[in-house]
C-alpha positions in Angstrom: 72.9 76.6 119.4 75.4 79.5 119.6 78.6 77.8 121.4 77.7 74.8 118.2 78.0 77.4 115.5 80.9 78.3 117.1 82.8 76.1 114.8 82.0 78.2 111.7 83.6 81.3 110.7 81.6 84.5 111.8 80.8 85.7 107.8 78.5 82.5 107.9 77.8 81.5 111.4 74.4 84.0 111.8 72.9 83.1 108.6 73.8 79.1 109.1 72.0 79.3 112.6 68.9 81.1 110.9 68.9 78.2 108.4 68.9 75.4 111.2 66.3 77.1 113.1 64.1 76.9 110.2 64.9 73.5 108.6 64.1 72.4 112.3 60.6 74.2 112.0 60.3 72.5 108.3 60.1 76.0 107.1 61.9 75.1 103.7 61.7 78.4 102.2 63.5 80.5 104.7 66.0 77.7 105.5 67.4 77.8 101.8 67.6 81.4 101.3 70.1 81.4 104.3 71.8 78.0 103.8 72.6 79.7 100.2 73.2 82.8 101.6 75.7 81.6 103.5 77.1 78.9 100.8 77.6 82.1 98.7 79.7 84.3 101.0 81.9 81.1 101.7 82.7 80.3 98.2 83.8 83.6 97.8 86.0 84.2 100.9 89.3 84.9 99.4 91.3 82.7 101.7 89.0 79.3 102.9 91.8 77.8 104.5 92.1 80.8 107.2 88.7 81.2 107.2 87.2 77.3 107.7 90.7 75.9 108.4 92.7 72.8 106.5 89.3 70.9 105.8 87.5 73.9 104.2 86.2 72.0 101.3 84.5 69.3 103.7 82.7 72.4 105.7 81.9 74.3 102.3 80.2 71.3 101.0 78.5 70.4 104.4 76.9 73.8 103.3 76.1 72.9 99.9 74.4 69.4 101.0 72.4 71.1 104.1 71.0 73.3 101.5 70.3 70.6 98.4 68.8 69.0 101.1 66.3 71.2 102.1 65.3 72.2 98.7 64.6 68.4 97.9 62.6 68.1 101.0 60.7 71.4 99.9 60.2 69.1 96.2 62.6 71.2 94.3 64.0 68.4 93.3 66.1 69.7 90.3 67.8 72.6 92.1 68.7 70.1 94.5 70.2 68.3 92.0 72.2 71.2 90.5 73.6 72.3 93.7 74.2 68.8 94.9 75.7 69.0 91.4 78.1 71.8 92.8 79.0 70.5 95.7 80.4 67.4 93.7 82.4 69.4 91.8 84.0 71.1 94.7 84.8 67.8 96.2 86.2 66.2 93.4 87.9 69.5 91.6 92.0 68.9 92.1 91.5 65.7 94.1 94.5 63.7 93.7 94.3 59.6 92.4 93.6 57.3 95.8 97.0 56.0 97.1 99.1 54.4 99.8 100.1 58.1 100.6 96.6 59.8 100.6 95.9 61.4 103.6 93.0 60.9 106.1 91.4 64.7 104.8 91.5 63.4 101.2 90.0 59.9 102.4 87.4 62.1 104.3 86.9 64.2 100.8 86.6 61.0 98.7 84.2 59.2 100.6 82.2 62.7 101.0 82.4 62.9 97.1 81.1 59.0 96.8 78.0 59.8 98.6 77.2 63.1 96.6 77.6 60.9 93.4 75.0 58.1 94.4 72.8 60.6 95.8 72.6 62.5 92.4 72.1 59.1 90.4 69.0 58.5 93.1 67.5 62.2 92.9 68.4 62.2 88.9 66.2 59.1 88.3 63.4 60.4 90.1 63.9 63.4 88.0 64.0 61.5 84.6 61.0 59.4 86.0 58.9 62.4 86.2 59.9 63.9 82.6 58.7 60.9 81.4 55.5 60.9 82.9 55.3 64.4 81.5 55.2 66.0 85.0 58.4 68.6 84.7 58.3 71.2 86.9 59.2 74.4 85.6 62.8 74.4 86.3 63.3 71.2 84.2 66.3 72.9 82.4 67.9 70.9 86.0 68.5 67.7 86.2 70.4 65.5 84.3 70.0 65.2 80.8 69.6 62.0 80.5 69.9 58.1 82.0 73.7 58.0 80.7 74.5 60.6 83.0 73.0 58.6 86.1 74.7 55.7 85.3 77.9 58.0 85.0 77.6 59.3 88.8 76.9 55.1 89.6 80.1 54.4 88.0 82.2 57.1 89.0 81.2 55.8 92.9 81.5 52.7 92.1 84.7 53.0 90.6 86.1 54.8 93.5 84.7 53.0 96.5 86.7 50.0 94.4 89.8 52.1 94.6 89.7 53.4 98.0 89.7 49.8 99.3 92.9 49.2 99.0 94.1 52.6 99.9 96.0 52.9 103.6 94.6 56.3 104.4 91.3 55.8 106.4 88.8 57.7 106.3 87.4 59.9 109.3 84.1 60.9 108.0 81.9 59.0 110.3 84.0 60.7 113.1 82.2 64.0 112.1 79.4 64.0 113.7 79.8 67.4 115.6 79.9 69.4 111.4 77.3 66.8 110.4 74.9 67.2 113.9 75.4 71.4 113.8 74.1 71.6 110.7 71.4 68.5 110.4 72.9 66.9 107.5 71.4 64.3 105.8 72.4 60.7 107.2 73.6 59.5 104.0 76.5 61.7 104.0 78.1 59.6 106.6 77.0 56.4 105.8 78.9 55.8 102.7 81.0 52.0 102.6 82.2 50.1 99.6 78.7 47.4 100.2 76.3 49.9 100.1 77.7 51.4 97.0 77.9 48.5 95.5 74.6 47.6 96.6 73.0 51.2 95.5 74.4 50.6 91.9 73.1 46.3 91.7 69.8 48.0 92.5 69.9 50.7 90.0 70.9 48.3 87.1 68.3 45.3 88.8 65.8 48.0 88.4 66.6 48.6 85.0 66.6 45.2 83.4 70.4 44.8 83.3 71.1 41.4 85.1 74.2 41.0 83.4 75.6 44.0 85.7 73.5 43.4 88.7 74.7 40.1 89.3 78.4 40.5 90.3 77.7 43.6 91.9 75.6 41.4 94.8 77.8 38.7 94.5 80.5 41.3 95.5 79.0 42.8 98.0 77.9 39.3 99.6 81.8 38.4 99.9 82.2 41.7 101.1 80.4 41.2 103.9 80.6 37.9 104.6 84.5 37.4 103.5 85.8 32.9 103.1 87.1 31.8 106.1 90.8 32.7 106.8 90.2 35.8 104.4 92.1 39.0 104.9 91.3 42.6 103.4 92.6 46.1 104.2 91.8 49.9 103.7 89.8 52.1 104.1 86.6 49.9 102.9 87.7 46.5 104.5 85.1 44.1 106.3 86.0 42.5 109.5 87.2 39.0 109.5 84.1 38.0 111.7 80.7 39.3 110.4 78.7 40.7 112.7 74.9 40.1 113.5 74.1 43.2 111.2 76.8 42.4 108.2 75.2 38.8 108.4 71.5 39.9 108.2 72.7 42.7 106.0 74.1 40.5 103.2 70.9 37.9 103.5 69.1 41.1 102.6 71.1 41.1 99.6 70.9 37.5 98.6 66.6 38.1 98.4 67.8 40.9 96.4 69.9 38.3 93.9 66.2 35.8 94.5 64.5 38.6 93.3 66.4 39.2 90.5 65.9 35.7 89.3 62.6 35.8 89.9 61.8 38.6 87.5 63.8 37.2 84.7 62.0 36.1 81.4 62.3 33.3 81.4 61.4 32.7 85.8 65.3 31.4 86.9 63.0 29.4 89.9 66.2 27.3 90.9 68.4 30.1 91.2 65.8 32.0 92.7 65.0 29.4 95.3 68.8 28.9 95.9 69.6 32.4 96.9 66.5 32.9 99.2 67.4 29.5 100.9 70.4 30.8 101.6 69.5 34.6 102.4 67.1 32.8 105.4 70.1 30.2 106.3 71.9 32.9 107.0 69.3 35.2 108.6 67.9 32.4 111.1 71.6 31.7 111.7 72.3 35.7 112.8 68.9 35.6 114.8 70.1 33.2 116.9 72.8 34.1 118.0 70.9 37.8 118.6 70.8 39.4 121.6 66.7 39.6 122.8 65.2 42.9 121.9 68.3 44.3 120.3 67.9 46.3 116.5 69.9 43.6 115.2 68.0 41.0 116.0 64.5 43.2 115.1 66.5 43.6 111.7 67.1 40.0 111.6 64.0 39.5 112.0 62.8 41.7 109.2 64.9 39.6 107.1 63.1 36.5 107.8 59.2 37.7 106.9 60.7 38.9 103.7 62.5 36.2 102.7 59.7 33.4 103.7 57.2 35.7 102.0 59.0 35.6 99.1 60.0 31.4 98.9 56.3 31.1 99.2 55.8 33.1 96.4 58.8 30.9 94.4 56.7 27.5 95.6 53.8 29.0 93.9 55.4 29.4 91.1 56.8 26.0 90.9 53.2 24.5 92.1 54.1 22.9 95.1 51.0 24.6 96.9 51.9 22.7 100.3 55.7 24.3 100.7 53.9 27.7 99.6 51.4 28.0 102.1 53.7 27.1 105.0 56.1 29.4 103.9 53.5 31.6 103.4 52.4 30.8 107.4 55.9 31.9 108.7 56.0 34.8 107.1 52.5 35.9 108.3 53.6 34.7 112.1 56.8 36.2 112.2 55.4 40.1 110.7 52.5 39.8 113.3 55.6 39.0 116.0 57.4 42.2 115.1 54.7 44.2 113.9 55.1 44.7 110.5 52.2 45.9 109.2 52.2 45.0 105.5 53.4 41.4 105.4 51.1 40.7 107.6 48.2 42.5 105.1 50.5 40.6 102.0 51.1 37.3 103.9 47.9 37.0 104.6 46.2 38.2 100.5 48.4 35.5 99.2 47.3 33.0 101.6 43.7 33.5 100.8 44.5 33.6 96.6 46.5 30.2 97.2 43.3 29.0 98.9 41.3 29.8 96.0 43.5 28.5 93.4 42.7 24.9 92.1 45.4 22.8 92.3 47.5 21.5 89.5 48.1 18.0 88.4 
């Protein structure tokens, strides 16, 4: 532990090892008071750049995320918002427009500030949900103040992931795992691309009733992943001119998404639903296949295709074609027993016995 804290400057290297040492223990108490201890003596060092050296606002805000994150897992959720709140504005303050002359440390700053903003329009929701349940905690004065200001951070990501794509300066952040390891960040913080933003803000607005925005959003991220043939991108959020297992499986995920979305429209969109979840397990079986045995890719393939069967069934109920439903149904209930996944097999197997009792339709 001490030769890892070795990286940090000595005014906050003691109480940053304290905070570790308890965040490891789950003692969420002591672990913040230190983690803000020490994200208060280094926002007021006079000179960062001597102190944490030329990427001192990634390290400061490595500070400011390891402690928002401990007070959310301690349920604090809206002083984790405010100081996740801070750490977005030191990310973002003076950050210059995305270009073809941006450097790697403001690509590595950008894509940092991307995943602060989506993770304050997830933990603001869940904040807003619970006002409106009339469950505030005491500290509600937090928080956003209201669903325009989630959909703000959304945009703001969104908007910028967009941007960045195109930009020549890639980005390093996933190269940090030493700063994100000493200190137990958060996985999220490196696992920000232009597909799961995209993705995080098509669910936000699917969860919200607005198709007309969730749509293109999948659509986009689809293509993203899965680019026409002969299709070339670049930047710092390109996709790879062959798809891999994971991209493959990933975007079938988000065509059952797109199914879903149909699904739950008023009027049912069947066709369109049916469409896009014969096409998410096209593309899944597809991936499968050409899986190597045992691998997480193929177990996340494999995931893929219980979902997506479970959920045809569901659309052949729908439509009254009892026969398609239950073998659809069948598949799904095989293939969660195959890789052990507990619920579909409970859900496979509930709608099996409701289509069972159901009298069929003329």
């Amino acid at each position: 532990m001490y030769a890892i804290m070795g990286m940090w400057p000595k005014e906050v290297r003691n109480d940053l090892r304290v905070a570790v040492r308890a965040k490891q223990k789950e003692d969420w108490r002591t672990a913040a008071s230190y983690f803000e201890r020490a994200y208060g003596t280094a926002i007021a060092l006079p000179d960062p750049p001597a102190s944490f050296g030329a990427d001192y606002i990634i390290k400061i805000s490595a500070i400011a995320l390891s402690l928002a994150d401990v007070l959310e897992s301690a349920g604090e959720l809206p002083k984790a918002y405010s100081v996740y709140g801070s750490a977005f504005a030191d990310l973002t303050h003076g950050l210059p427009s995305p270009s073809e002359s941006s450097t790697s440390l403001e690509a590595d700053q950008r894509v940092r500030a991307i995943g602060t903003a989506l993770k304050m329009a997830e933990l603001g929701e869940q904040i807003l949900h619970v006002r409106a349940l009339g469950r505030a905690p005491a500290d509600s004065d937090y928080g956003p103040a209201d669903e325009a200001e989630v959909e703000e951070k959304l945009d703001w990501a969104l908007t910028e992931a967009l941007r960045l794509r195109s930009a020549s300066a890639k980005s390093t952040e996933k190269g940090k795992e030493k700063e994100n390891d000493t200190l137990n960040l958060p996985r999220w913080v490196e696992g920000v691309d232009l597909t799961s933003t995209m993705e995080r803000v098509a669910d936000y607005y699917s969860r919200k009733g607005k198709v007309e925005y969730a749509v293109p959003l999948y659509v986009h991220a689809i293509s993203t992943l899965l680019p026409p043939p002969n299709a070339t991108t670049s930047g710092l959020f390109s996709s790879t001119p062959s798809p891999s297992i994971g991209d493959r499986c990933k975007a079938a995920t988000l065509m059952n998404n797109l199914s879903s979305l149909f699904a739950s429209m008023t009027p049912v969109n069947v066709p369109q639903a049916t469409a896009w979840a014969q096409k998410a397990l096209e593309v899944a079986q597809k991936a499968e296949g050409e899986s190597k045995s045992a691998s997480e890719e193929r177990l996340e393939c494999q995931n893929v295709i219980a979902v997506v069967l479970f959920n045809l069934g569901m659309l052949n109920e729908l439509s009254n074609e009892h026969g398609k439903a239950q073998s659809h149904y069948e598949h799904a209930l095989e293939m969660s027993k195959a890789i052990g996944m507990n619920e579909g097999v409970t859900e496979a197997q509930e709608a099996l016995r409701r289509l069972k009792s159901q009298p069929r339709r003329p």
